[in-house]
C-alpha positions as CSV (number, residue, x, y, z in Angstrom):
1,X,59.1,100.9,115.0
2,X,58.0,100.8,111.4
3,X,56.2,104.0,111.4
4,X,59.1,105.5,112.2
5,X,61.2,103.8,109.1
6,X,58.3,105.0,106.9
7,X,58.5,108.8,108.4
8,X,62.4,108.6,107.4
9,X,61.8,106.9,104.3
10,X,59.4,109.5,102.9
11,X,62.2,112.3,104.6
12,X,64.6,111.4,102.9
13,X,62.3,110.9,99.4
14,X,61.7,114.4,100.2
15,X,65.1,115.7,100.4
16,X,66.0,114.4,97.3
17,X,63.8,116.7,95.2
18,X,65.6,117.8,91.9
19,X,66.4,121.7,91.4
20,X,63.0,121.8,88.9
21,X,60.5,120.4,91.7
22,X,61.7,122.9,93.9
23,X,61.2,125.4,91.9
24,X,57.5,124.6,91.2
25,X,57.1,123.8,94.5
26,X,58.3,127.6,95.0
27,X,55.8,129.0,92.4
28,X,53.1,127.1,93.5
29,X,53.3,128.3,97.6
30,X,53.9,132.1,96.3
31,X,51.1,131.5,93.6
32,X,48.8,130.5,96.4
33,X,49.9,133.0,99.0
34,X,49.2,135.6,96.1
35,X,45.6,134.3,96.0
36,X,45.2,134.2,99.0
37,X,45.7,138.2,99.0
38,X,43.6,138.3,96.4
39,X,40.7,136.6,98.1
40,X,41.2,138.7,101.3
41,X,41.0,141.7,99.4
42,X,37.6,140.8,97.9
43,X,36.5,139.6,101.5
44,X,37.3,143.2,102.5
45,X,35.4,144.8,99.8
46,X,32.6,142.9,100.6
47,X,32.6,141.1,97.0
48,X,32.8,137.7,99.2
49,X,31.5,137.2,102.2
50,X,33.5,136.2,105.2
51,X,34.0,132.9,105.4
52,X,34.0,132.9,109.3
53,X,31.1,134.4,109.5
54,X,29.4,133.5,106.2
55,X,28.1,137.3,105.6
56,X,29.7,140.7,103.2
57,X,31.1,143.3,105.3
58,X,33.7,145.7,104.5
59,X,36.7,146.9,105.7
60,X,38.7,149.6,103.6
61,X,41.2,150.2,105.6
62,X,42.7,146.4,105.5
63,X,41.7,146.4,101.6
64,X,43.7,149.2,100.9
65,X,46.7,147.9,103.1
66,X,46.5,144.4,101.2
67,X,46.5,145.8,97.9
68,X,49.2,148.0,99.0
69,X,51.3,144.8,100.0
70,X,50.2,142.8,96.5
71,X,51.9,145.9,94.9
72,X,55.0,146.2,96.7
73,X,55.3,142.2,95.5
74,X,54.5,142.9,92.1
75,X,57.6,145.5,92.1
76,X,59.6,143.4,94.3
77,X,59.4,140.4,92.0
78,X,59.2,142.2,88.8
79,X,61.4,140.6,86.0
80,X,64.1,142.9,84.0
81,X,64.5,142.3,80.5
82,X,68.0,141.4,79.1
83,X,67.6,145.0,77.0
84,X,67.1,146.9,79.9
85,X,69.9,145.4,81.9
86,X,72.7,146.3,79.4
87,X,71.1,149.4,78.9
């Protein structure tokens, strides 16, 4: 019975994050996720090996996808300047 006071007693410490801490906690996940692309492009390239199979192979094909999809982000999430906005 007290593990489940303890599991509802972190819950709720979690749902009582502020605005800021959500934010990071944002950043930080899309941050990572963007590495993450990052790394499997390299993997692809054969820059890094596999780390399934602990050897460099390439694959162009899903490099060029990836990138492709690290791009479409960087457009997507691109910040406008007030200047340009009023513009």
């Amino acid at each position: 019975m007290e593990d489940a006071k303890e599991v509802t007693k972190d819950k709720g410490a979690a749902e009582s994050k502020t605005c800021e801490e959500e934010i990071y906690s944002a950043t930080f996940a899309f941050s990572t996720f963007l590495l993450s692309l990052s790394t499997s492009v390299l993997v692809c390239l054969g820059e890094l090996p596999d780390p399934l199979k602990n050897e460099k192979s390439t694959n162009l094909p899903l490099a060029k996808q990836t990138i492709g999809i690290i791009e479409m982000l960087k457009e997507k999430t691109k910040v406008i300047s007030p200047k340009k906005r009023t513009g």
